[in-house]
KEROFI-977210 format. One record per residue (C-alpha): residue number from 0; residue in one letter; x, y, z. Coordinates in steps of 0.001 Angstrom, whole numbers. Example, Ala and Ser with C-alpha at 12.3 -4.5 7.8 and 13.67 -1.06 7.14 Angstrom:
<pts>
<pt resi="0" resn="A" c1="12300" c2="-4500" c3="7800"/>
<pt resi="1" resn="S" c1="13670" c2="-1060" c3="7140"/>
</pts>
This chain:
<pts>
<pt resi="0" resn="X" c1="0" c2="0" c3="0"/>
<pt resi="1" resn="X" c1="1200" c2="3438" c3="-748"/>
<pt resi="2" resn="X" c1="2168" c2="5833" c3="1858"/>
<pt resi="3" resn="X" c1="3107" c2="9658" c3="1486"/>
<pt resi="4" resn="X" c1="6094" c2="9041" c3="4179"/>
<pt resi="5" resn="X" c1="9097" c2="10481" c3="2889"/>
<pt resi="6" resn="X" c1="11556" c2="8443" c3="5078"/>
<pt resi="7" resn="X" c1="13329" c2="6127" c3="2669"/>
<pt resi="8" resn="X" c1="12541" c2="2141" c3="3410"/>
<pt resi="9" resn="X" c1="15638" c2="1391" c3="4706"/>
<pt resi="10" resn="X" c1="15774" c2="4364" c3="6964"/>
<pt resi="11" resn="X" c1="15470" c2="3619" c3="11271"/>
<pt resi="12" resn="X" c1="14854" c2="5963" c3="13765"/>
<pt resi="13" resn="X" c1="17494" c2="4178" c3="15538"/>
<pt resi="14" resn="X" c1="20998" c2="5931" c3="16644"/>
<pt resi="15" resn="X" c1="22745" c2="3165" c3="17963"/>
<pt resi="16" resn="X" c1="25733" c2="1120" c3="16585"/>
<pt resi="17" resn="X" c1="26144" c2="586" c3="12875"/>
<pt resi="18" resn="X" c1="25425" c2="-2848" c3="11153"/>
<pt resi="19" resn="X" c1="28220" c2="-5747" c3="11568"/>
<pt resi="20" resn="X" c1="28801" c2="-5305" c3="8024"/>
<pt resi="21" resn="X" c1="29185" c2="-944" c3="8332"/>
<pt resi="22" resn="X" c1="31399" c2="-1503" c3="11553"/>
<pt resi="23" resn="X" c1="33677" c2="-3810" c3="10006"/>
<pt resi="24" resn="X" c1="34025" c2="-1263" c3="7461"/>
<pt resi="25" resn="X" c1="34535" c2="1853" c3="9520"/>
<pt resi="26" resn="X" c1="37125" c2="-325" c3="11333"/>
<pt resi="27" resn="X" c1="39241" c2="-1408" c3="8722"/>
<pt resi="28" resn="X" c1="39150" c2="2032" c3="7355"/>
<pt resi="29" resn="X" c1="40031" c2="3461" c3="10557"/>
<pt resi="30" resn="X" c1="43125" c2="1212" c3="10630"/>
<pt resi="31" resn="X" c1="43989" c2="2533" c3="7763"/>
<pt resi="32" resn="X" c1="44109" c2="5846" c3="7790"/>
<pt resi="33" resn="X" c1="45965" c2="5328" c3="11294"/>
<pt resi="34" resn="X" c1="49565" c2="5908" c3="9249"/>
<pt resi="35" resn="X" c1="48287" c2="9209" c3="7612"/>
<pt resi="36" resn="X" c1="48762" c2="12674" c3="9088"/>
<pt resi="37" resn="X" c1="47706" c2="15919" c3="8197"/>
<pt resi="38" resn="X" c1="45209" c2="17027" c3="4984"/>
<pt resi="39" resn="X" c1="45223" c2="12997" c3="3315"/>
<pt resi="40" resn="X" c1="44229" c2="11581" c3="7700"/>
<pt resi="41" resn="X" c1="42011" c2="14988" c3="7941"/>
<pt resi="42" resn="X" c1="39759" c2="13936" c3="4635"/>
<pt resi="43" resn="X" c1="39805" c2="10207" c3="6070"/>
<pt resi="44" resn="X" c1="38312" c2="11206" c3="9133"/>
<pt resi="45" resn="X" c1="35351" c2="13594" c3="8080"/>
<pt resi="46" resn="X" c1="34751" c2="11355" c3="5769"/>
<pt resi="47" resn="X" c1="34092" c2="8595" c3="8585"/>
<pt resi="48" resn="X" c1="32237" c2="11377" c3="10390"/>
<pt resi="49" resn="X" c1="29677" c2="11784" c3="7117"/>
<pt resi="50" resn="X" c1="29274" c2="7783" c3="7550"/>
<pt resi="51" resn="X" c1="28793" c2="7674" c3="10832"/>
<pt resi="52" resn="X" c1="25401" c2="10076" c3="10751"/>
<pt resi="53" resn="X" c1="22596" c2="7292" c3="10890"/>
<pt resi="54" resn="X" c1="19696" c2="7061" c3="8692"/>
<pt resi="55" resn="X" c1="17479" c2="7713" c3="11683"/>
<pt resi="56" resn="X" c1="19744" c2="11127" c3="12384"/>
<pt resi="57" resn="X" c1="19337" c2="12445" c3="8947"/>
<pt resi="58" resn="X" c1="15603" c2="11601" c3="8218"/>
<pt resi="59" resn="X" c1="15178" c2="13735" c3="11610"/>
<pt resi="60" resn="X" c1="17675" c2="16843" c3="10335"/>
<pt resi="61" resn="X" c1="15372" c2="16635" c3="6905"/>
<pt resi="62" resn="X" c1="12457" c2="16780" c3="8602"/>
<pt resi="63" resn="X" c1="12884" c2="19687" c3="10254"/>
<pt resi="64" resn="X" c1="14375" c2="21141" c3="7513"/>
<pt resi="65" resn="X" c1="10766" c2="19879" c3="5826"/>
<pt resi="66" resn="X" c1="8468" c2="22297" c3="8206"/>
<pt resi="67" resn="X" c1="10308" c2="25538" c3="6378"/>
<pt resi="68" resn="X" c1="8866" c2="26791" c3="2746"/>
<pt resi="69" resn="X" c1="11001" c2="25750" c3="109"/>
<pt resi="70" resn="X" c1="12860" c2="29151" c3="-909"/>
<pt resi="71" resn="X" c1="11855" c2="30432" c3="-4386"/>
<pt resi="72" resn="X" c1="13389" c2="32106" c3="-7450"/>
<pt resi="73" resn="X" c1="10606" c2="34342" c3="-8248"/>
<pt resi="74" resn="X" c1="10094" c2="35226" c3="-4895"/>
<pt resi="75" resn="X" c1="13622" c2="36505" c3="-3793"/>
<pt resi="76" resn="X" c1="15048" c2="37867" c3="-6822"/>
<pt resi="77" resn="X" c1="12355" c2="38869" c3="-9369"/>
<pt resi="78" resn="X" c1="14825" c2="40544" c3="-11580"/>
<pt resi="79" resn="X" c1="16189" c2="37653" c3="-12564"/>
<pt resi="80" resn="X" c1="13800" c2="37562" c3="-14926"/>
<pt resi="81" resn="X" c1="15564" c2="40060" c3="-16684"/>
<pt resi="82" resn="X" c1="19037" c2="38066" c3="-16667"/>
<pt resi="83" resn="X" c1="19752" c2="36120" c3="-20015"/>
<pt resi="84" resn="X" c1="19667" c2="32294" c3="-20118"/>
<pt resi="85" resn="X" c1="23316" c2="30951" c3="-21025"/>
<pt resi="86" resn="X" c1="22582" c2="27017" c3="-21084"/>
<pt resi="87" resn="X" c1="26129" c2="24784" c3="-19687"/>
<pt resi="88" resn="X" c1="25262" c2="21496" c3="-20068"/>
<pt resi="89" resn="X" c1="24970" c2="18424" c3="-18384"/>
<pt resi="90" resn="X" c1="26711" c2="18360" c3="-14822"/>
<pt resi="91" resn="X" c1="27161" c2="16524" c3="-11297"/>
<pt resi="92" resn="X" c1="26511" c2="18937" c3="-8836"/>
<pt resi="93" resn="X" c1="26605" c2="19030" c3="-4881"/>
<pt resi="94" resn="X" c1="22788" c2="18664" c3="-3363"/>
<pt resi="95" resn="X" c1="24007" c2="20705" c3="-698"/>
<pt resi="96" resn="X" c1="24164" c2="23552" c3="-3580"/>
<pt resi="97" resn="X" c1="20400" c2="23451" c3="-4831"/>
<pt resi="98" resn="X" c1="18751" c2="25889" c3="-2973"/>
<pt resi="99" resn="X" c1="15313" c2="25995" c3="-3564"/>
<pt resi="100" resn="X" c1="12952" c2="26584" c3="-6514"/>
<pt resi="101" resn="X" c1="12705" c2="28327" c3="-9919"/>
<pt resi="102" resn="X" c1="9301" c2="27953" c3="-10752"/>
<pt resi="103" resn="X" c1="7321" c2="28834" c3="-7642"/>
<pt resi="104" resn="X" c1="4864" c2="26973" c3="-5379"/>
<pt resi="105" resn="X" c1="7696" c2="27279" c3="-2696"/>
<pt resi="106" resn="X" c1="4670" c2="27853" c3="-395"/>
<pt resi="107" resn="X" c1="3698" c2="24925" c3="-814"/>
<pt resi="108" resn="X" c1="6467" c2="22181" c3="-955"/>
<pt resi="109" resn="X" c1="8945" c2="22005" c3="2238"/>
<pt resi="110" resn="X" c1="12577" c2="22820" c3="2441"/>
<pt resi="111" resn="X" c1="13063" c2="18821" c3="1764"/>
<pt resi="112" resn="X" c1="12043" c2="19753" c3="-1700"/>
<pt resi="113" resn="X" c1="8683" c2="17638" c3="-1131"/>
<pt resi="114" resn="X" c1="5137" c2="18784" c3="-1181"/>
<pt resi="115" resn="X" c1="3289" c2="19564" c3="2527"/>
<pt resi="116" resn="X" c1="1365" c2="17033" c3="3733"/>
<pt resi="117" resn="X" c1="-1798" c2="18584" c3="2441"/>
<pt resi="118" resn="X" c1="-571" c2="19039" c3="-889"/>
<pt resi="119" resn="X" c1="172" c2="15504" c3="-1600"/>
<pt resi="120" resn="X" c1="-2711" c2="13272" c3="-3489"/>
<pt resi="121" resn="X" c1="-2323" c2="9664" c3="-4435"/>
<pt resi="122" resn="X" c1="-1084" c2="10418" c3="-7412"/>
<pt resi="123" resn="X" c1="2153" c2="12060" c3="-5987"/>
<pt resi="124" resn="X" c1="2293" c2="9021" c3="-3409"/>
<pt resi="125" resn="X" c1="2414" c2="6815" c3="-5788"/>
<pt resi="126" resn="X" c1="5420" c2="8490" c3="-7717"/>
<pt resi="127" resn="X" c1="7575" c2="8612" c3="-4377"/>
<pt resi="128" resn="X" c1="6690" c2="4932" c3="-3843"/>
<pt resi="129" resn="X" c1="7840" c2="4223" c3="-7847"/>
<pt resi="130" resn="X" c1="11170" c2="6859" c3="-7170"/>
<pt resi="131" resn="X" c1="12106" c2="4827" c3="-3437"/>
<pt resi="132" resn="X" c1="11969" c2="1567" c3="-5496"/>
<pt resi="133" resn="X" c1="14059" c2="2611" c3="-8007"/>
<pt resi="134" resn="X" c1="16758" c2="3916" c3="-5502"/>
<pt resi="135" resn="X" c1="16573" c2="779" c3="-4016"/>
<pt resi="136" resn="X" c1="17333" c2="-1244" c3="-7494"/>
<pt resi="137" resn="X" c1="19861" c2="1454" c3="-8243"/>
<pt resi="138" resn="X" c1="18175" c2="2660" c3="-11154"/>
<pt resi="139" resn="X" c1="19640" c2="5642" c3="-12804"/>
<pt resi="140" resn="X" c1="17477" c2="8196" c3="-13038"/>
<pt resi="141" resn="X" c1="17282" c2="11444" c3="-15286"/>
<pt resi="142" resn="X" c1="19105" c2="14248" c3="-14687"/>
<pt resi="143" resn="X" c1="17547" c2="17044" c3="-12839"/>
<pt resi="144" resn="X" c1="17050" c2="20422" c3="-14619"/>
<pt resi="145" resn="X" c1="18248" c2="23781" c3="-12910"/>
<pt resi="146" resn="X" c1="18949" c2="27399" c3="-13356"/>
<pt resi="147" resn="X" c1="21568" c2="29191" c3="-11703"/>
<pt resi="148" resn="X" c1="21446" c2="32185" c3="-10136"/>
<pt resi="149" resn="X" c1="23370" c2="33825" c3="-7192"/>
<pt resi="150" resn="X" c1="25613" c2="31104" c3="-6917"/>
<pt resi="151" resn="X" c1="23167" c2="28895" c3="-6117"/>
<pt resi="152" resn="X" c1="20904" c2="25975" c3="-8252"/>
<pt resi="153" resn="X" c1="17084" c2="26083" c3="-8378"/>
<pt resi="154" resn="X" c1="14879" c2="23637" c3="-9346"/>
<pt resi="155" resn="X" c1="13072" c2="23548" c3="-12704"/>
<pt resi="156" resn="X" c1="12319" c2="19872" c3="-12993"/>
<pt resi="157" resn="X" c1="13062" c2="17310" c3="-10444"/>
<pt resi="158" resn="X" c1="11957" c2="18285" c3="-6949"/>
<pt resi="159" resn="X" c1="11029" c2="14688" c3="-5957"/>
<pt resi="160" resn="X" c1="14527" c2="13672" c3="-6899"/>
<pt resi="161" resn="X" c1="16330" c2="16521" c3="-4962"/>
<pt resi="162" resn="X" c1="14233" c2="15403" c3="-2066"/>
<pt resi="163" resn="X" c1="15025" c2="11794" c3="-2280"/>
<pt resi="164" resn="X" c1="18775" c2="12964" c3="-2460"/>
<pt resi="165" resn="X" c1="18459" c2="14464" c3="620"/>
<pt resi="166" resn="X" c1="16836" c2="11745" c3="3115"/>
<pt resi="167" resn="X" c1="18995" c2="9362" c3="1697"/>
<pt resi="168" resn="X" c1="22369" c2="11388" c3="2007"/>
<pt resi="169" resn="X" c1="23366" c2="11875" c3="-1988"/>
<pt resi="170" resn="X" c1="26008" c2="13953" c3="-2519"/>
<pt resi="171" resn="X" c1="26075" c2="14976" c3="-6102"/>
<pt resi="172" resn="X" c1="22971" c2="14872" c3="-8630"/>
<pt resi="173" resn="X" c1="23355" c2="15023" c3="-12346"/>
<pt resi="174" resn="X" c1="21436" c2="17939" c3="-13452"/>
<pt resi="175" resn="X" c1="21056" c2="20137" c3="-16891"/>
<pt resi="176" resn="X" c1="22482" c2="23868" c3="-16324"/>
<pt resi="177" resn="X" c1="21160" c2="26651" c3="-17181"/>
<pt resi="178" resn="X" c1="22856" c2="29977" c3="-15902"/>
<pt resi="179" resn="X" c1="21200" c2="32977" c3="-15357"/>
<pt resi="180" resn="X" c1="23761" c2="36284" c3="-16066"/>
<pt resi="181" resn="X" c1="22145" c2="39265" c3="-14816"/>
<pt resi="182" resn="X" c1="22638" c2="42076" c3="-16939"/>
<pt resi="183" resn="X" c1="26464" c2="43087" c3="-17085"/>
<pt resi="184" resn="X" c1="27447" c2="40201" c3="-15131"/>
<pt resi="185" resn="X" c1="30161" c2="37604" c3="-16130"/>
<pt resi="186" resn="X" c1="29188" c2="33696" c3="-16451"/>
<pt resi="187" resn="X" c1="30492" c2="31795" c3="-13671"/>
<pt resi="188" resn="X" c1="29791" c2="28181" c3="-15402"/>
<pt resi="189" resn="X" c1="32151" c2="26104" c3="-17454"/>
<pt resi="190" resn="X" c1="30116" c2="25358" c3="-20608"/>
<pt resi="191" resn="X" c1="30509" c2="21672" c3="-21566"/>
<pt resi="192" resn="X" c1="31776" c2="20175" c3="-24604"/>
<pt resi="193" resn="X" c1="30041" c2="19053" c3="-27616"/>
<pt resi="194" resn="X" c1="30564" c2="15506" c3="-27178"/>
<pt resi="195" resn="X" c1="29788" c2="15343" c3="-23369"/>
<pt resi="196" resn="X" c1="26977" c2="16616" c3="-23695"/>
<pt resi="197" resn="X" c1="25519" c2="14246" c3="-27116"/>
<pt resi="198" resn="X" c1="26945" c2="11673" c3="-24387"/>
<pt resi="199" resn="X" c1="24677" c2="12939" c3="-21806"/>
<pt resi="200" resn="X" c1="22043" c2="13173" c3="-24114"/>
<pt resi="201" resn="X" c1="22717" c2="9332" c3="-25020"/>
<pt resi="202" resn="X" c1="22437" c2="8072" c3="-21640"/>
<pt resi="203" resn="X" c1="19299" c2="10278" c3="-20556"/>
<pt resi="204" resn="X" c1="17401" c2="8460" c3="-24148"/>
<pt resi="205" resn="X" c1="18391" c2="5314" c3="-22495"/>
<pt resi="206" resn="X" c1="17444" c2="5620" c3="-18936"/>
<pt resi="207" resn="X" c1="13871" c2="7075" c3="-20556"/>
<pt resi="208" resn="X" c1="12465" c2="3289" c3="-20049"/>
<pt resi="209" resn="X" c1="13169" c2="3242" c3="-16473"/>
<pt resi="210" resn="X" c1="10393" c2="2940" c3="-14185"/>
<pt resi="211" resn="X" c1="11068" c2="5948" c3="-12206"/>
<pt resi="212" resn="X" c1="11745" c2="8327" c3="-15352"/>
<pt resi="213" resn="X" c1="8460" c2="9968" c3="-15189"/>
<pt resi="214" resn="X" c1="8761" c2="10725" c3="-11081"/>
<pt resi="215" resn="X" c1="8276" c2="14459" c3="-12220"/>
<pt resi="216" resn="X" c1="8088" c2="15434" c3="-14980"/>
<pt resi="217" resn="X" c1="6706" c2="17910" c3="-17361"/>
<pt resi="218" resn="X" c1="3424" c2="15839" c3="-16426"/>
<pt resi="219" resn="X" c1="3739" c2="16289" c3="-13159"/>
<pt resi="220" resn="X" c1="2112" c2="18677" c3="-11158"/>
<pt resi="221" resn="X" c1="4004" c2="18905" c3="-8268"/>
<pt resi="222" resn="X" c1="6978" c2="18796" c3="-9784"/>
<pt resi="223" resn="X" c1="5993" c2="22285" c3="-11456"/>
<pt resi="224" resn="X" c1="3916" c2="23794" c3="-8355"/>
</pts>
């Protein structure tokens, strides 16, 4: 049965030890990095620290994060409808990064990216439900679509995604750039090559028959609210 809970499946709301299989591994890469001083032992360590943050821990942080409107484009700077589109390309870039979204409705979906409570029907449950299963089978999904603006990313297409990324601790997303240069401003984005991008292009045809490759998109209501 579908539920609109946005904690992932195999997320607990228990902080205790890691798994046998996780503590052998934090272990034996403690040992490790034992030998290693200064920036190489440093990157080790918080590295271990980003491991060690349970499931349970980071569904909480998300949720509270979740009670807060989603920031918007339109909202904060509405002369960046004046800037001039100057599209980059296909990218990985940090989650951490994407903050908020471009096509407003950020009343109405959280800052987890996902809509309120009230705002969710059965339709968008069962899209989260298809998008967690996919995770789970390590699907690869399409890349997310986003301007920038202010140093920042915001979301065109792909909130669901962005919000999955976040209760399940994803780093990077793949995303299509589009940066926003405010009048007499300089681009800040590398614009990628011909034949990474056809490449890109390649593997989004192909991941097209996925189940999950509809989670939201230009069909999708929420995704657009």
């Amino acid at each position: 049965m579908a539920t609109d809970d946005p904690q992932p499946a195999d997320a607990t709301l228990d902080d205790g030890p890691p798994s046998n299989a996780l503590g052998r591994m934090l272990a034996s890469a403690e040992a490790a990095s034992a030998p290693f001083v200064g920036g190489v032992g440093s990157a080790i360590g918080a590295a271990l620290d980003s491991i060690r943050e349970s499931a349970g821990r980071r569904v909480r942080r998300i949720r509270r994060m979740s009670r807060e409107p989603l920031p918007s484009l339109p909202d904060l700077y509405p002369d960046a409808r004046r800037a001039r589109p100057v599209e980059t390309g296909m990218r990985t870039i940090d989650v951490a990064d994407i903050r908020g979204t471009a096509v407003g409705g950020g009343d109405q979906r959280g800052a987890d990216f996902l809509p309120f409570r009230e705002f969710r029907g059965r339709n968008w449950s069962a899209r989260w439900q298809r998008l967690r299963k996919a995770h789970d089978r390590m699907v690869d999904l399409p890349p997310i679509e986003v301007v920038k603006f202010d140093g920042s990313y915001w979301i065109i297409d792909g909130h669901n995604r962005v919000g999955l990324a976040l209760y399940v601790g994803q780093v990077g997303i793949d995303a299509s750039v589009v940066e926003l240069v405010p009048p007499g401003g300089q681009r800040t984005e590398p614009i990628g090559s011909l034949a990474a991008q056809v490449e890109s292009s390649r593997l989004v045809r192909g991941r097209v028959d996925s189940e999950a490759a509809s989670d939201d998109g230009a069909a999708d209501p929420d995704a657009r609210a």
